[in-house]
N, CA, C and O atoms as a MOPAC input file, in Angstrom:
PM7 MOZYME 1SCF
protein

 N    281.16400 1    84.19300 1   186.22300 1
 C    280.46000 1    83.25000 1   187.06300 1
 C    281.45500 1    82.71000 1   188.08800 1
 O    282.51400 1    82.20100 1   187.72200 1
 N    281.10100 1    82.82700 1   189.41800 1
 C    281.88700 1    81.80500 1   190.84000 1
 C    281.27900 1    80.97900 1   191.48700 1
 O    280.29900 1    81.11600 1   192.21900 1
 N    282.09300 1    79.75300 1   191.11400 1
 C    281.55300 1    78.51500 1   191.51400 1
 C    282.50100 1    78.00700 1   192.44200 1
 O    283.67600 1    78.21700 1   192.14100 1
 N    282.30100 1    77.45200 1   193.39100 1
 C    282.40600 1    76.76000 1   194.55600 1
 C    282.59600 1    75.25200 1   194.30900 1
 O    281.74200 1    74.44300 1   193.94500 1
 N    284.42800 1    74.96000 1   194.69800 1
 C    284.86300 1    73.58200 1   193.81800 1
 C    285.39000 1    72.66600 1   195.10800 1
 O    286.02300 1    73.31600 1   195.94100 1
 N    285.24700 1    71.48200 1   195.34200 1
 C    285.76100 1    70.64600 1   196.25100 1
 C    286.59800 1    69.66200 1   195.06600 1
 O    286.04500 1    69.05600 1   194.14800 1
 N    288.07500 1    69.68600 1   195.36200 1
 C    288.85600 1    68.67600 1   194.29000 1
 C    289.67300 1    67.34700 1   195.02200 1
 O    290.38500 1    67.50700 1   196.01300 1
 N    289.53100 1    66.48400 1   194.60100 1
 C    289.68500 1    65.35100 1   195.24700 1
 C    290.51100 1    64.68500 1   193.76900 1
 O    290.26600 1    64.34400 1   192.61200 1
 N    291.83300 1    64.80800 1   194.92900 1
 C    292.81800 1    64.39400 1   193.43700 1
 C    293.36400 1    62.58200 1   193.77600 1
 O    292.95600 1    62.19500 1   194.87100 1
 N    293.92100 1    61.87100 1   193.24300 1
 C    294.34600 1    60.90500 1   192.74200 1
 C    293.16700 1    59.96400 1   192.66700 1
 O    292.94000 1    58.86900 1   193.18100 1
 N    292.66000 1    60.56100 1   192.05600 1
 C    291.09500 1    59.66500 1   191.86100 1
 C    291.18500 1    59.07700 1   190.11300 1
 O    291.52400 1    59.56200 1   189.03400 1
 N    290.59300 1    57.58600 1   190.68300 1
 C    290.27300 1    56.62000 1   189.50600 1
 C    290.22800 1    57.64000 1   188.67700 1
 O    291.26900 1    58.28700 1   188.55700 1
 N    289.26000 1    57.97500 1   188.04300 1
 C    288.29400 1    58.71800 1   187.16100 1
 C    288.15600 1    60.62300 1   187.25000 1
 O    287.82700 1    61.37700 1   188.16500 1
 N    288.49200 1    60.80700 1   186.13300 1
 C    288.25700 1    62.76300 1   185.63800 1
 C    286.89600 1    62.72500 1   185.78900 1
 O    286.30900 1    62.11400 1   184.89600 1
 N    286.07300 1    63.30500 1   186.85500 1
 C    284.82000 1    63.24500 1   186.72000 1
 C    284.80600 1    64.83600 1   187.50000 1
 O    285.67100 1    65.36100 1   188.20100 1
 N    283.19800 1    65.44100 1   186.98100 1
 C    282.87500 1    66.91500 1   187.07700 1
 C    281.70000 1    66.86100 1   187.44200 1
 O    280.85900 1    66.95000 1   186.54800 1
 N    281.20400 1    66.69200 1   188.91700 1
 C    279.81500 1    66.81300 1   189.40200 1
 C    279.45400 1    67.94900 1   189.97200 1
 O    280.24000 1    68.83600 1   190.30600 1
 N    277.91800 1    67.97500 1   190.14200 1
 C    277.20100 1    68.88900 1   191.05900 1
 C    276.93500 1    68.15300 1   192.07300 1
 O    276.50300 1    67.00800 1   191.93600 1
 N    277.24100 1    68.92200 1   193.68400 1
 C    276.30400 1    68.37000 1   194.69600 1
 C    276.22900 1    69.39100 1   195.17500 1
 O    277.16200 1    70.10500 1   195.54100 1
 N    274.65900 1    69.67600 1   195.25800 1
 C    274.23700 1    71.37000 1   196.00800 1
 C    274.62500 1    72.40700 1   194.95300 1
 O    274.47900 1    72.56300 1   193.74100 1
 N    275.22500 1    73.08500 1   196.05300 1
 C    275.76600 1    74.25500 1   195.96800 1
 C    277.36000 1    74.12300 1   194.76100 1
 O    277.86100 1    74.78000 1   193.84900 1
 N    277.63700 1    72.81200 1   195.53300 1
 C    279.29300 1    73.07700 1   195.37700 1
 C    279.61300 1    72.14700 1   194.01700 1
 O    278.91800 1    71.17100 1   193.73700 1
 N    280.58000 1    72.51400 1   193.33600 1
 C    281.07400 1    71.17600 1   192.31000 1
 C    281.86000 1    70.06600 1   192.78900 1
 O    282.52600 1    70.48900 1   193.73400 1
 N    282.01900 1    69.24400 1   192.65200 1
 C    283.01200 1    68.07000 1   192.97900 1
 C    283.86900 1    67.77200 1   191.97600 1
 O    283.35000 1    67.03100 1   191.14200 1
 N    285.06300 1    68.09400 1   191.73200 1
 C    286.11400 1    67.55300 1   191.02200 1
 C    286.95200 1    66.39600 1   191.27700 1
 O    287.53100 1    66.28700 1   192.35800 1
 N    287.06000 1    65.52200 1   190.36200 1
 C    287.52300 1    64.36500 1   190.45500 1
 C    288.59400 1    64.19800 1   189.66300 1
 O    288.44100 1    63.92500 1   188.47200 1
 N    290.49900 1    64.41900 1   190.53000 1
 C    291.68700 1    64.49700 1   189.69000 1
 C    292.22000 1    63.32300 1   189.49000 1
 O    292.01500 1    62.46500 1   190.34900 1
 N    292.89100 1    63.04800 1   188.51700 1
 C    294.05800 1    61.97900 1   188.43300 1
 C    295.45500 1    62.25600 1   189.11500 1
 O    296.30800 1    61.44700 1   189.47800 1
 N    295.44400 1    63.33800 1   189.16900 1
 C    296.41400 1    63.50800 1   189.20200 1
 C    297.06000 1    64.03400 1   190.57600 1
 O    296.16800 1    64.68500 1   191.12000 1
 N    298.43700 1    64.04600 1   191.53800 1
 C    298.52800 1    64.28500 1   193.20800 1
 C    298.76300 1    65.55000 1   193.39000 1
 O    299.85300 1    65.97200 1   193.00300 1
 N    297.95800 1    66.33700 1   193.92600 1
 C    298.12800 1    67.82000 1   194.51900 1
 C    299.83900 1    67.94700 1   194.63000 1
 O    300.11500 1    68.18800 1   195.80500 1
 N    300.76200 1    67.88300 1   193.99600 1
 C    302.49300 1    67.85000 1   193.70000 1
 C    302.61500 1    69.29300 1   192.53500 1
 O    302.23600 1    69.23500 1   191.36500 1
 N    303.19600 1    70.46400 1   193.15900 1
 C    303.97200 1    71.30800 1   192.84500 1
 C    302.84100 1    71.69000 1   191.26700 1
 O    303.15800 1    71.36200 1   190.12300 1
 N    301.49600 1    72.46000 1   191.66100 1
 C    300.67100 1    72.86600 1   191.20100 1
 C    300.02700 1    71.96000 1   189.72900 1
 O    299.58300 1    72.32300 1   188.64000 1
 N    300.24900 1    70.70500 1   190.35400 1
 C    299.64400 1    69.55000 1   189.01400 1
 C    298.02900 1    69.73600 1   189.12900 1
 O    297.27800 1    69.73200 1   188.15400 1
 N    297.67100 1    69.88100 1   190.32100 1
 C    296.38400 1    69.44100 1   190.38700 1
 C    295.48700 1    70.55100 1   189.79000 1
 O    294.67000 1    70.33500 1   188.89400 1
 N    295.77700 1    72.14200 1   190.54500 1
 C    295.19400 1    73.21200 1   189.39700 1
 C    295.45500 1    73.05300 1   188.14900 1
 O    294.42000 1    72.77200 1   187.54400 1
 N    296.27700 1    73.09800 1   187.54300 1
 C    296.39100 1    72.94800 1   185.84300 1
 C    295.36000 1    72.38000 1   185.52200 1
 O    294.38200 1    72.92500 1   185.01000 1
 N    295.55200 1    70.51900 1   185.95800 1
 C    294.50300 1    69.90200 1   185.77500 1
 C    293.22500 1    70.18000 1   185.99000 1
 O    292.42900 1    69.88200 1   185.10000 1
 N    292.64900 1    70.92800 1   187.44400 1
 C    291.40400 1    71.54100 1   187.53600 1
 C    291.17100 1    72.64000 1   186.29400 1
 O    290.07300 1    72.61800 1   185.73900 1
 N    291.80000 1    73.23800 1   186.01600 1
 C    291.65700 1    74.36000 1   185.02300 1
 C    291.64100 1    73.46000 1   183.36100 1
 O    290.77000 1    73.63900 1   182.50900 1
 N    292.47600 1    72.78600 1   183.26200 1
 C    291.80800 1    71.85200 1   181.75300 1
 C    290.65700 1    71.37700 1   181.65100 1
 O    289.84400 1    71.57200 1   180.74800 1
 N    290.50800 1    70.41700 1   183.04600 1
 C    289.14100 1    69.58200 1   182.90600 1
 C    287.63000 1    70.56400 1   183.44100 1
 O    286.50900 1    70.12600 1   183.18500 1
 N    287.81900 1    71.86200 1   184.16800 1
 C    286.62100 1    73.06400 1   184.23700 1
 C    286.97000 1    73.62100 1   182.30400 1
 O    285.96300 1    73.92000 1   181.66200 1
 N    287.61200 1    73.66000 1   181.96500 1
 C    287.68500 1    74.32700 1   180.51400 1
 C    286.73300 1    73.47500 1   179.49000 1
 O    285.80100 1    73.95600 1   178.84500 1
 N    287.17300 1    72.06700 1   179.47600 1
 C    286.46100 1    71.06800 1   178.80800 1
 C    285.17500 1    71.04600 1   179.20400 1
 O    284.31200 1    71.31800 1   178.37000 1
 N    284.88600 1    70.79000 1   180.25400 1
 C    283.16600 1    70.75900 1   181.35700 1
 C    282.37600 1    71.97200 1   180.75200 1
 O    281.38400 1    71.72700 1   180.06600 1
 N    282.75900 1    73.25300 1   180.96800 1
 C    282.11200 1    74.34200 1   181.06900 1
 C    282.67600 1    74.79600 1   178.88400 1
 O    282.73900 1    75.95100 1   178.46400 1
 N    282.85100 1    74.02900 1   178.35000 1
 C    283.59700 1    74.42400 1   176.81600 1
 C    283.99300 1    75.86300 1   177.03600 1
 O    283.13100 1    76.58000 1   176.52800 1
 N    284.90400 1    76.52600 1   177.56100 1
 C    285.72800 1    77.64900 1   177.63400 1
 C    287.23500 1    77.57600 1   177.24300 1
 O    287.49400 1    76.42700 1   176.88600 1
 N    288.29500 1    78.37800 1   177.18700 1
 C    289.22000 1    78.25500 1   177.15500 1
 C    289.87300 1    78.71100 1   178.66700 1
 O    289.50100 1    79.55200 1   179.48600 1
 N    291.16400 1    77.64100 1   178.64900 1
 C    292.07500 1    77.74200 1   179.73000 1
 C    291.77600 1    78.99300 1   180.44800 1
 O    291.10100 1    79.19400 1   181.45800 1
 N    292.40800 1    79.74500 1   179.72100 1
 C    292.58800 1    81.48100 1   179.59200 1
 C    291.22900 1    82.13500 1   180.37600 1
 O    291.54700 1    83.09700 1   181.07500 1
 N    290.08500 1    81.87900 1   180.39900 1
 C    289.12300 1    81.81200 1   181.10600 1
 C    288.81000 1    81.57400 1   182.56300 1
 O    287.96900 1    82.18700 1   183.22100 1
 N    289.45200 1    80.78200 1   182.90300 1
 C    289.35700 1    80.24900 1   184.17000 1
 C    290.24600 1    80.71200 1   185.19600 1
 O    291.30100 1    81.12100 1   184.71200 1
 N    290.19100 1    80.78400 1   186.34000 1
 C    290.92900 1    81.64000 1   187.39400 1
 C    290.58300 1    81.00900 1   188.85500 1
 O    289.47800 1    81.05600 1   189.39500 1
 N    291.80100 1    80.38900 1   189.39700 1
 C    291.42900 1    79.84000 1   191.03700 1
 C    291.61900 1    81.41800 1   191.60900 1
 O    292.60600 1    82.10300 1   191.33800 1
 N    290.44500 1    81.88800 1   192.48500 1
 C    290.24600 1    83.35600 1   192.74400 1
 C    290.59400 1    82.93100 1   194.67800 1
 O    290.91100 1    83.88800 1   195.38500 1
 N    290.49200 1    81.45800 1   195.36400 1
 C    290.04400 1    81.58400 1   196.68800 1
 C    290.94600 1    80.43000 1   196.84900 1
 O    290.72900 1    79.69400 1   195.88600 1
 N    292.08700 1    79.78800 1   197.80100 1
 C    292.15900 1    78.31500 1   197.93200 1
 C    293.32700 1    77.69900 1   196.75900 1
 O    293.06100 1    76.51100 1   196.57700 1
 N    293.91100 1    77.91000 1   196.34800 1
 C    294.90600 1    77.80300 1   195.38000 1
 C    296.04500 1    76.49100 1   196.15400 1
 O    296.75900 1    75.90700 1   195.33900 1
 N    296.13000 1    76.24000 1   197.04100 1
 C    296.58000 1    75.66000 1   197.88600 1
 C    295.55600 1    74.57300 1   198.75100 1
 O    295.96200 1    73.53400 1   199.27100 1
 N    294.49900 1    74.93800 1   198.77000 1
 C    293.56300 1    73.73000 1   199.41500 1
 C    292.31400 1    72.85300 1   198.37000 1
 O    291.87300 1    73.24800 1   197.29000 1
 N    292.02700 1    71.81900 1   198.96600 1
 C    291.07000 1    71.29600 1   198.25200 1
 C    289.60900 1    71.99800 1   198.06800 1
 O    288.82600 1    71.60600 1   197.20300 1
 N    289.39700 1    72.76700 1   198.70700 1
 C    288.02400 1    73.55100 1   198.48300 1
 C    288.50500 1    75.09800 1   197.75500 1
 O    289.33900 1    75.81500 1   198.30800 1
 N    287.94700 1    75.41100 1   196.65200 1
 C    288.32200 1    76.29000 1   196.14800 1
 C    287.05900 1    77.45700 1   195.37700 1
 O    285.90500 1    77.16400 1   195.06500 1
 N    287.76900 1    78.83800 1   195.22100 1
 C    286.75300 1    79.46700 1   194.23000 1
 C    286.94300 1    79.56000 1   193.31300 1
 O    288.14200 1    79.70700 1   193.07300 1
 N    285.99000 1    79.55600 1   192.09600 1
 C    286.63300 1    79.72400 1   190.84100 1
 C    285.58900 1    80.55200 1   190.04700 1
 O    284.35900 1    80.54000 1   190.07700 1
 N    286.48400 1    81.27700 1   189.32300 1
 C    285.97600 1    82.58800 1   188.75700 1
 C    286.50900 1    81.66100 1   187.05400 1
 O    287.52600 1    81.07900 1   186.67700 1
 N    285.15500 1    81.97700 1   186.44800 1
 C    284.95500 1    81.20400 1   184.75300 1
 C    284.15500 1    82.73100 1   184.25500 1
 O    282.97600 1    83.06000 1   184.38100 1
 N    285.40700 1    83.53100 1   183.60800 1
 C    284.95900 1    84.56900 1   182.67600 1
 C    283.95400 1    84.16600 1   181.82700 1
 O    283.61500 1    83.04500 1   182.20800 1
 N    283.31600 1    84.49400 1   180.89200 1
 C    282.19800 1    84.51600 1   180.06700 1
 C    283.13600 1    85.39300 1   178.08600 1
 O    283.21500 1    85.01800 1   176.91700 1
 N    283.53300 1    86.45800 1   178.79500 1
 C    283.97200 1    86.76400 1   177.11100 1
 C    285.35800 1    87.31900 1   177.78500 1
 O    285.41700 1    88.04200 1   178.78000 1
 N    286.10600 1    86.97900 1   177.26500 1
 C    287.87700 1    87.49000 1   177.25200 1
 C    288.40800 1    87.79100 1   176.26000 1
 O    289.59200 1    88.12900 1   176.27200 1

């Protein structure tokens, strides 16, 4: 499955919405020397109950709008 992520990091609150099309991620933590993917990839793992290992920034690895590819069986 590829879902379409907008991440908005040093935010109050870990929050995992839908608007539209796209997800909205909500980090704690500051886009600083790949903190903020990790974190996107724990808190899509928890959201979607998958493991880490599952998840893959496929588009954007570097920007706030991103693609993300969430395997199904690994």
């Amino acid at each position: 499955m590829k879902i379409d992520v907008k991440v908005v990091p040093n935010a109050k609150k870990e929050i995992v919405k839908k608007e539209g099309e796209i997800w909205k991620v909500y980090l704690r933590v500051p886009p600083i020397e790949g903190k903020a993917n990790k974190a996107l990839i724990g808190l899509l793992a928890d959201h979607f109950n998958v493991r880490k290992s599952q998840i893959e920034i496929t588009k954007g690895l570097q920007s706030r709008n991103k693609t993300i590819t969430i395997y199904d069986n690994f």
